[in-house]
C-alpha positions in Angstrom: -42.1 -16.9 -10.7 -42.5 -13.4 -10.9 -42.3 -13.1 -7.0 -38.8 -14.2 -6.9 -36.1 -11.7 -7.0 -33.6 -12.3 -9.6 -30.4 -11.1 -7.9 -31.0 -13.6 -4.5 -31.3 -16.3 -7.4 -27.8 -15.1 -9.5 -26.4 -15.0 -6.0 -27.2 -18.3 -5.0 -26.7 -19.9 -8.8 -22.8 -17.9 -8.2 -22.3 -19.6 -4.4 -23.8 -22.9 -5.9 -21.3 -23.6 -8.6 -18.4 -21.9 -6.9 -18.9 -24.3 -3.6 -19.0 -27.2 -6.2 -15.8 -25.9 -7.7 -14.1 -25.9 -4.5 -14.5 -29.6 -3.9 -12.2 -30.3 -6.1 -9.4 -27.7 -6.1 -8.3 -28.4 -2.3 -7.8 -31.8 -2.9 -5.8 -30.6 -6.5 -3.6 -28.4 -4.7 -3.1 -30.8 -2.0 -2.3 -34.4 -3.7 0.2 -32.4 -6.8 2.8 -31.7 -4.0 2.5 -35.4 -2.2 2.9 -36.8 -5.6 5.8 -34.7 -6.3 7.0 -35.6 -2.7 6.3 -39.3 -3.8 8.0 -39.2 -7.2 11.0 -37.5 -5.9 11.1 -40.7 -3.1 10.9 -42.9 -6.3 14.0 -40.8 -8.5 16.3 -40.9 -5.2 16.0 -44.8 -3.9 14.8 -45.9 -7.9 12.6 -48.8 -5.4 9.8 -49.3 -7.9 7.0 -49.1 -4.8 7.3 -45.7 -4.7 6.1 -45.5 -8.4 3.7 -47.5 -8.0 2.3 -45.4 -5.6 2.6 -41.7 -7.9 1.0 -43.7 -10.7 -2.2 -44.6 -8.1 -2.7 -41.4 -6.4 -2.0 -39.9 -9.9 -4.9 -41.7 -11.1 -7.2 -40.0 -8.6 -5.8 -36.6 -9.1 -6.4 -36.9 -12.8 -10.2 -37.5 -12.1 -10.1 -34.7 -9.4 -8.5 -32.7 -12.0 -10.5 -33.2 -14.8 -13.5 -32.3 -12.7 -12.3 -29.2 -11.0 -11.4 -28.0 -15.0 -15.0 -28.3 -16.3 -16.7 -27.1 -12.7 -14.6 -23.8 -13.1 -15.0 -22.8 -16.7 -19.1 -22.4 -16.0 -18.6 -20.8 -12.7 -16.0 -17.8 -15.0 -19.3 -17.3 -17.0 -21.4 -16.0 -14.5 -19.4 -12.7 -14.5 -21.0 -12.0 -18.2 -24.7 -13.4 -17.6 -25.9 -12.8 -14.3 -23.5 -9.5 -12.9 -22.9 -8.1 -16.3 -22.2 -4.6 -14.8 -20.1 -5.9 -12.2 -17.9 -6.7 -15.4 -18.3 -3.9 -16.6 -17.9 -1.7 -13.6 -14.7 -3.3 -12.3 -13.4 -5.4 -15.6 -10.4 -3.7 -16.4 -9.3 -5.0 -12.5 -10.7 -7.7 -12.3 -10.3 -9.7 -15.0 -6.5 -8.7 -15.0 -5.3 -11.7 -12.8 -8.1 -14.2 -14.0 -6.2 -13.5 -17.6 -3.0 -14.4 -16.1 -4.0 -17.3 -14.3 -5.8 -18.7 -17.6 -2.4 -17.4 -19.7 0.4 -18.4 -16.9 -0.7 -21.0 -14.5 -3.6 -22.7 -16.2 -1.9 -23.8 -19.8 0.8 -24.9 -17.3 -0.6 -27.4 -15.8 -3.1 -28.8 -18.4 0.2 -29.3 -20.6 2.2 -30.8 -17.2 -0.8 -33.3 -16.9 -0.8 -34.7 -20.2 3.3 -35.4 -19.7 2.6 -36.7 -16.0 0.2 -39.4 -17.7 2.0 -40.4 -21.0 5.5 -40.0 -20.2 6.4 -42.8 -18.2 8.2 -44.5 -21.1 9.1 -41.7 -23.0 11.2 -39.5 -20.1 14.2 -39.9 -17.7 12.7 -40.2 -14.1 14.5 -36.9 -13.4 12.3 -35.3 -16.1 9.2 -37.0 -15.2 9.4 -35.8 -11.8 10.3 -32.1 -13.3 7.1 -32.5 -15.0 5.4 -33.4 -11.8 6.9 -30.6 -10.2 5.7 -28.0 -12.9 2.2 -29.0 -12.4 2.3 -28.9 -8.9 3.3 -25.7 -9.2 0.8 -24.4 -12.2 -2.0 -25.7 -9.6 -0.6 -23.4 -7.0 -0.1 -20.7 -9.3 -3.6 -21.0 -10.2 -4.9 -20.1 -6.7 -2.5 -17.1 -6.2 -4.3 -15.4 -9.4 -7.6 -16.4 -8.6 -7.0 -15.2 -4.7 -5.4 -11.6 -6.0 -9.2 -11.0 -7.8 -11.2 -12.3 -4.6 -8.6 -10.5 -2.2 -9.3 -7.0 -4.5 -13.2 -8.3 -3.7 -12.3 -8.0 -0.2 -9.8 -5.3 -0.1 -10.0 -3.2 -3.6 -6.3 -1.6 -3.3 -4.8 -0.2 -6.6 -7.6 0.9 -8.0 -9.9 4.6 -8.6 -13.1 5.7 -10.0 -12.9 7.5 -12.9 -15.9 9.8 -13.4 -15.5 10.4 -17.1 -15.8 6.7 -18.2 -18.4 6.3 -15.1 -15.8 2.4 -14.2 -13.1 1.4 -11.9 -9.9 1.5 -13.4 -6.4 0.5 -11.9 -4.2 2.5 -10.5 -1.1 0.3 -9.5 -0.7 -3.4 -10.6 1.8 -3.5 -8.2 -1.1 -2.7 -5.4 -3.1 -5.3 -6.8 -0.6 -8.1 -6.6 0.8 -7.7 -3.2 -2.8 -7.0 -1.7 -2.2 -7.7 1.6 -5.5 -9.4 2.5 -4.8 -11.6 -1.4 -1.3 -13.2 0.6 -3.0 -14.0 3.5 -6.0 -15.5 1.8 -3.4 -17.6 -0.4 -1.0 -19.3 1.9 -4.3 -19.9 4.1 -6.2 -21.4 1.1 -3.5 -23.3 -0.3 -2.4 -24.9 3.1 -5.8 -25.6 4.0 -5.7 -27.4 0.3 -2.5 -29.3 1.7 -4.4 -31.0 4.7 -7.3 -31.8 2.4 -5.0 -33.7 -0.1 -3.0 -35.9 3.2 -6.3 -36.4 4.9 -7.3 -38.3 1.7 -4.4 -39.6 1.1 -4.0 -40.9 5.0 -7.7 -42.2 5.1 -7.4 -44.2 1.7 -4.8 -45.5 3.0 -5.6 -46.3 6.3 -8.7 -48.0 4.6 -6.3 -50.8 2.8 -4.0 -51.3 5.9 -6.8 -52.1 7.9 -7.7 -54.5 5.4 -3.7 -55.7 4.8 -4.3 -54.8 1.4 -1.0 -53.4 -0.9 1.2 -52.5 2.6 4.1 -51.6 0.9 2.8 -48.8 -0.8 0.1 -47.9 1.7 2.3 -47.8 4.6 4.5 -44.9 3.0 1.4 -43.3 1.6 0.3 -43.4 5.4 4.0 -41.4 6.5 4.0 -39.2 3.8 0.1 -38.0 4.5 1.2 -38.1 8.2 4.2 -35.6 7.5 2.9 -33.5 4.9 -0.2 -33.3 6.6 1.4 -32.2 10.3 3.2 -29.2 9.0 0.4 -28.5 6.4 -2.5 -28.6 9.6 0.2 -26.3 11.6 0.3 -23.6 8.8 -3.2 -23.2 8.8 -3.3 -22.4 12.2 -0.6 -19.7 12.2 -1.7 -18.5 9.0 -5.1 -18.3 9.7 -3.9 -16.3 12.2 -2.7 -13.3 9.5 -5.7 -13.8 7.7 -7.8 -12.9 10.8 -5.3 -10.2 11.3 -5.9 -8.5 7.8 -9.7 -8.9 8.1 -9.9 -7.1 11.5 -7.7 -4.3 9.3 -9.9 -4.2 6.6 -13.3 -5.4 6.9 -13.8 -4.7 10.9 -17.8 -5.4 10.6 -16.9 -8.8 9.1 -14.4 -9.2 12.0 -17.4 -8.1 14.5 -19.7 -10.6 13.1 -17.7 -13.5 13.2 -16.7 -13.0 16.9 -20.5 -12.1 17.9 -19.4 -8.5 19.1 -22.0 -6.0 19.4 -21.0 -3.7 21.7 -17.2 -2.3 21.7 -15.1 -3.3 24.5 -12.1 -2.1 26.1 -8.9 -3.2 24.8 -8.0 -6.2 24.7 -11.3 -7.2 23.5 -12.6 -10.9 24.7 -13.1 -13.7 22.6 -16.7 -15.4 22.6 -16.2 -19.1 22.6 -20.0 -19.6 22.7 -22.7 -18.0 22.0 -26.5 -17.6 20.1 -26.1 -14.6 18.3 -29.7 -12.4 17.9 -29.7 -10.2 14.7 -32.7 -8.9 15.9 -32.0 -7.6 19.4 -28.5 -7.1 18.4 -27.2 -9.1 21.5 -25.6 -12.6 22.3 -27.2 -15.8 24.4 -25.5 -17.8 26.5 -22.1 -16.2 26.2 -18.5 -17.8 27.3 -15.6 -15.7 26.8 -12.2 -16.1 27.7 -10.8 -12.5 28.6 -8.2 -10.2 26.2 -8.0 -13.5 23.3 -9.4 -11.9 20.6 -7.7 -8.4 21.1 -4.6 -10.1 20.8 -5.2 -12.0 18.0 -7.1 -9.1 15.7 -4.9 -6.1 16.8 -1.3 -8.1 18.5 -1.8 -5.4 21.1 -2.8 -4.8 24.2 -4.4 -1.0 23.9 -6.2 -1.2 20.5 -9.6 -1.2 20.5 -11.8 -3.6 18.4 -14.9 -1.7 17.1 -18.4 -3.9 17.5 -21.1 -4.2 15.4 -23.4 -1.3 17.1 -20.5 1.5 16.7 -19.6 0.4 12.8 -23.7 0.7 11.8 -23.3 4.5 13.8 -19.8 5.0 11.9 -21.6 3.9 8.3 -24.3 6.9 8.8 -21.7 9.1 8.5 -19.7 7.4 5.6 -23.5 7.2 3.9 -23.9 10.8 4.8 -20.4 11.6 2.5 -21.0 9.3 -0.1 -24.5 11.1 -1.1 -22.3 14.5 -1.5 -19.9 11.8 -3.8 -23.1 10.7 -5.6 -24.7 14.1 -6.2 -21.1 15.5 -7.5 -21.1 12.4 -9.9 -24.4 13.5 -11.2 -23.3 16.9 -11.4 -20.3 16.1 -13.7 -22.3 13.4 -15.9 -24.2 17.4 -16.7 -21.5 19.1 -17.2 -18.0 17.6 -17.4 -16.3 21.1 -17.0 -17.9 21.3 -13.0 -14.9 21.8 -11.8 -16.7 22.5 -7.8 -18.3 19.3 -8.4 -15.4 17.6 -8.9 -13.3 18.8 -6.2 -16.7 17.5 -3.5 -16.3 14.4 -5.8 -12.1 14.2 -4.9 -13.1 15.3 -1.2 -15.5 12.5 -0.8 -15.0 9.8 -3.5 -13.6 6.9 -1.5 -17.6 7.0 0.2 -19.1 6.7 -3.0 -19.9 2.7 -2.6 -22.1 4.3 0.5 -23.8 6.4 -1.6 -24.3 3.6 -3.8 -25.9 1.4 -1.1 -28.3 3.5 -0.7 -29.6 3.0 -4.5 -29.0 -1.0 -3.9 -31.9 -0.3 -0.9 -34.1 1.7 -3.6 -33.7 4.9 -2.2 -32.8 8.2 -4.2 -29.6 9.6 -2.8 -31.2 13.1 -3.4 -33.9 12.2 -1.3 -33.0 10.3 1.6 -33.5 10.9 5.0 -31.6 10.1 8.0 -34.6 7.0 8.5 -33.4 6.1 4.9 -29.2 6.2 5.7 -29.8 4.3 9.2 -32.0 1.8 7.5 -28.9 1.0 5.2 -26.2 1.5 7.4 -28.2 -2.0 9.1 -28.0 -3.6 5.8 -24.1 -3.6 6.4 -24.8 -6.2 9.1 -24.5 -9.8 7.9 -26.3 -13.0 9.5 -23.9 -13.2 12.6 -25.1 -16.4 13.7 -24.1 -18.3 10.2 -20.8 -16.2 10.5 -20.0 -16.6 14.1 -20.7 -21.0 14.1 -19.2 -21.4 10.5 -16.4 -19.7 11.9 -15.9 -22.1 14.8 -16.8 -25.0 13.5 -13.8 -24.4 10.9 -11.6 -23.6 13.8 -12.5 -26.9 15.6 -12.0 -29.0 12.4 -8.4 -27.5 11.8 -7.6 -28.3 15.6 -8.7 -32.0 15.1 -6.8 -32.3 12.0 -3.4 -31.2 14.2 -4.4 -34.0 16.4 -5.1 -36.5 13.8 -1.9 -36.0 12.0 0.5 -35.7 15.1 -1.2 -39.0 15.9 -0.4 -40.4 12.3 2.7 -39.4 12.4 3.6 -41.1 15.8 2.2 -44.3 14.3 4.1 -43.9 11.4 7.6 -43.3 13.1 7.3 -45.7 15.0 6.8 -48.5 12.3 3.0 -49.3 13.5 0.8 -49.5 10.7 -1.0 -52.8 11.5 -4.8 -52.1 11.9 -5.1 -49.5 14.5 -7.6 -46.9 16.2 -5.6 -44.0 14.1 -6.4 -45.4 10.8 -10.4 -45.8 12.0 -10.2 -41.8 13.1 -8.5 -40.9 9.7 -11.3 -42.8 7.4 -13.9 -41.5 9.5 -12.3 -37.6 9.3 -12.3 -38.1 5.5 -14.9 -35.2 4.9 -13.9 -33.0 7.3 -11.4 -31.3 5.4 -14.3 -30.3 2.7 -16.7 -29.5 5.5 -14.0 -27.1 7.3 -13.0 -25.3 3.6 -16.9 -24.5 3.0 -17.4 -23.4 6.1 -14.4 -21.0 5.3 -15.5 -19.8 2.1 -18.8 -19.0 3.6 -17.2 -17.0 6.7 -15.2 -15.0 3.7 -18.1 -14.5 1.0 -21.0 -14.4 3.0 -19.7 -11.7 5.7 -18.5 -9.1 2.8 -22.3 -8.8 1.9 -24.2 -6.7 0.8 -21.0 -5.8 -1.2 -19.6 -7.9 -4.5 -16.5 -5.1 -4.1 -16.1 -3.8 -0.7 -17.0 -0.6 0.5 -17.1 0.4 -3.7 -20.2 -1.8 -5.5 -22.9 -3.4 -4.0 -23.9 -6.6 -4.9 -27.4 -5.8 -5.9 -26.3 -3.2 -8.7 -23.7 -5.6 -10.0 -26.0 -7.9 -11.5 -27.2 -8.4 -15.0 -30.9 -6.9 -16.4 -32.2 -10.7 -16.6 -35.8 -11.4 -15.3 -36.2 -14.2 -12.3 -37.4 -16.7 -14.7 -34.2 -16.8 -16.6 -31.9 -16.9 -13.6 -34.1 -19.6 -12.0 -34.3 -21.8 -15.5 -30.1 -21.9 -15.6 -29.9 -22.2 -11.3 -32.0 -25.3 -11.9 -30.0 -26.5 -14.7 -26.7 -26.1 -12.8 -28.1 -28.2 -10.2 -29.0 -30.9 -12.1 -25.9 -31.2 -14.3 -24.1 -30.2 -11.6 -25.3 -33.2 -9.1 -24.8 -35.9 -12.5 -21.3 -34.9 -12.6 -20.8 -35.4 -8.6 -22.5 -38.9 -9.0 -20.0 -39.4 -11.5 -16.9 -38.2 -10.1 -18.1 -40.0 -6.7 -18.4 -43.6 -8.7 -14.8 -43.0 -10.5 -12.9 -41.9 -7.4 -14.3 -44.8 -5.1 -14.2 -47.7 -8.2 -10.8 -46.7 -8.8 -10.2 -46.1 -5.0 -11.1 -49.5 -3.7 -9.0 -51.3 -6.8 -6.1 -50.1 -5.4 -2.5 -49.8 -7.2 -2.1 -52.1 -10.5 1.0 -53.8 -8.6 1.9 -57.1 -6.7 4.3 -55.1 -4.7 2.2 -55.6 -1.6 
């Protein structure tokens, strides 16, 4: 095993359980604000359907739940096995808001989901549906902590080097917390966590009303999904919108290599509908653009320019070129602490450190590389455009299906038709979709800031831990085993308790 290359296998154990994880938290942050939409139907009309149906898609949260809980606990340990410096690098940052979250949001709503189970007979309906409503909201308070530390990924704001404890330390929590790329991920994430709960909710019901199965309570299940779901699939849209918006501001090659854009073009830029991107020749195959699209949508102008991939590699040489004199004044001061001309190249030229860096993550001496050796990295800041540029799109075309499907829903649904229609088959058969088009967007945002775990400060390949291939391949393989029991499971429970159905005679 000695031929493998132990950071590719930490990298892939790390995407592994974290694409796992994110099976379950969607459809967590989506079903806690039906059911408190749900429950709050029940407390206002006291019709004992509606309680029937918070208790069944309460059951299926709670195995959701329980699952997303154990798959994210493993996936925290990473940071201290396989990208121990990475901790220890950026740790006093980074681990700020995954504190909090654990502290604020996550004793929230393990405490809200023992009360949402066993206090039926013990609370008011008011405070039952508090209850409800204070997990719902420790779920979502979850994601806005774990978003701030991949937003700082993305966009490390708040934050310096300092050169006498060799780390990155913070600088303003205040920067950190209002990151603007962290808020756009967020209100993108949790929406898109919205229309993964109604599609679920929509096709599990549309499964019993096709079979005439518990009406009552299906057929409101059905509206609610169809609702919710509507403005939830709408949100994405727009919001996805300012999340494209912030990438193009901060992470322009990312930008470059999800539209396919080698070349710059005049403003405003075209959009690439299709296309078979070539790494190789740095071109595109079979293009179809429509003209000035994604100008608007990256800049909201008319005269600013979009940078492609070719100019951004040209533009890295010289950032590599600064971040060698960063690198050789670090070196400099690590000698002699009281280098005061060291440190002032160091402040001159600090914020292209990372550059510098990347050339080590390559296995090149900054001292000693040559301008083969800076354009040779500068190419390394290029990710695979053709995984970027179709996971992007086929994300796109998902959310615009799921617009459809809902506005279709929710005609059906205002209109009192719920008897076995060709809506309901479309919504069972659009049932993974929502996972497929959340992947896809994970991948687009993950994959495309490579080769950096913090942008533009450490490279991936120095983050990780001093552990041979073996090692990292033994615990992969153990992941994926353990991993793939516990999907079997949680696949049995939800569809057993799925196809019983509500313990009611309602319908």
């Amino acid at each position: 095993m000695e031929h493998f290359d132990p950071v590719i296998l930490a990298r892939m154990q790390f995407a592994a359980t974290a694409l796992y994880h994110f099976l379950f938290v969607p459809l967590t942050l989506g079903l806690s604000w039906l059911l408190v939409i749900l429950e709050a139907t029940y407390v206002m009309t006291a019709n004992s359907v509606w309680k029937d149906a918070v208790k069944f898609w309460g059951k299926l949260f709670g195995i959701n739940f329980a699952m997303g809980v154990a798959t994210g606990v493993t996936m925290e340990f990473q940071f201290g096995t396989n990208w121990a410096y990475y901790s220890h690098y950026v740790g006093d940052i980074f681990g700020t808001p995954l504190a909090i979250e654990g502290l604020m949001a996550f004793f929230l709503e393990s405490t809200m989901v023992g009360l949402f189970f066993f206090g039926w007979d013990k609370m008011s309906r008011v405070q039952h549906l508090t209850a409800t409503g204070l997990l719902a909201l420790g779920t979502n308070l979850s994601a806005v902590w774990i978003l701030i530390a991949n937003g700082w990924m993305q966009d490390p704001v708040g934050a310096a080097f300092n050169v006498d404890t060799m780390r990155m330390e913070m600088t303003s929590f205040f920067d950190l917390l209002f990151n603007p790329v962290a808020q756009a991920k967020f209100v993108h994430t949790v929406s898109a966590g919205y229309v993964c709960g109604s599609v679920f909710m929509l096709a599990i019901s549309s499964y019993f009303l096709r079979r005439g199965q518990h009406v009552e309570i299906m057929k409101r299940s059905f509206a609610v999904a169809a609702s919710f779901g509507l403005a939830a699939s709408l949100s994405v849209v727009v919001l996805g919108d300012e999340s494209g918006y912030t990438v193009n501001a901060h992470q322009q090659m990312k930008m470059a290599a999800i539209e396919g854009m080698w070349d710059t073009e005049p403003a405003p830029a075209a959009m690439t509908l299709f296309a078979i991107p070539d790494r190789t020749a740095m071109k595109n195959v079979g293009e179809i653009k429509v003209p000035a699209l994604l100008g608007l949508i990256g800049t909201r102008s008319f005269n600013l320019t979009i940078l492609g991939i070719k100019d951004l590699v040209a533009q890295s040489d010289g950032r590599i070129q600064n971040g060698i004199k960063a690198y050789a004044a670090m070196v400099a001061i690590k000698k002699d602490p009281k280098d005061d001309a060291a440190r002032s190249v160091l402040a001159a030229n600090g914020k292209d450190l990372g550059y510098g860096l990347l050339l080590k993550s390559t296995g090149v001496d900054p001292a000693q590389a040559t301008d083969a050796d800076i354009h040779a990295a500068s190419l390394t800041l290029v990710p695979d455009v053709f995984t970027l540029f179709w996971s992007f799109r086929i994300m796109v075309a998902c959310g615009f299906w799921f617009i459809a499907l809902f506005a279709l829903a929710f005609w059906k649904s205002s209109r009192g038709k719920f008897a076995p229609n060709w809506v309901q088959r479309a919504a069972l058969y659009s049932l993974p979709l929502p996972w497929i088009a959340i992947e896809l967007g994970w991948i687009v945002a993950e994959y495309g800031r490579q080769p950096w775990a913090i942008d533009g400060i450490l490279p991936t390949r120095l983050g990780a831990s001093a552990v041979s291939a073996p090692e990292v391949l033994t615990s992969l393989i153990g992941f994926v085993i353990f991993y793939t029991v516990l999907l079997v499971v949680d696949l049995t429970l939800m569809i057993r308790y799925a196809r019983k159905g509500p313990e009611t005679n309602a319908a």
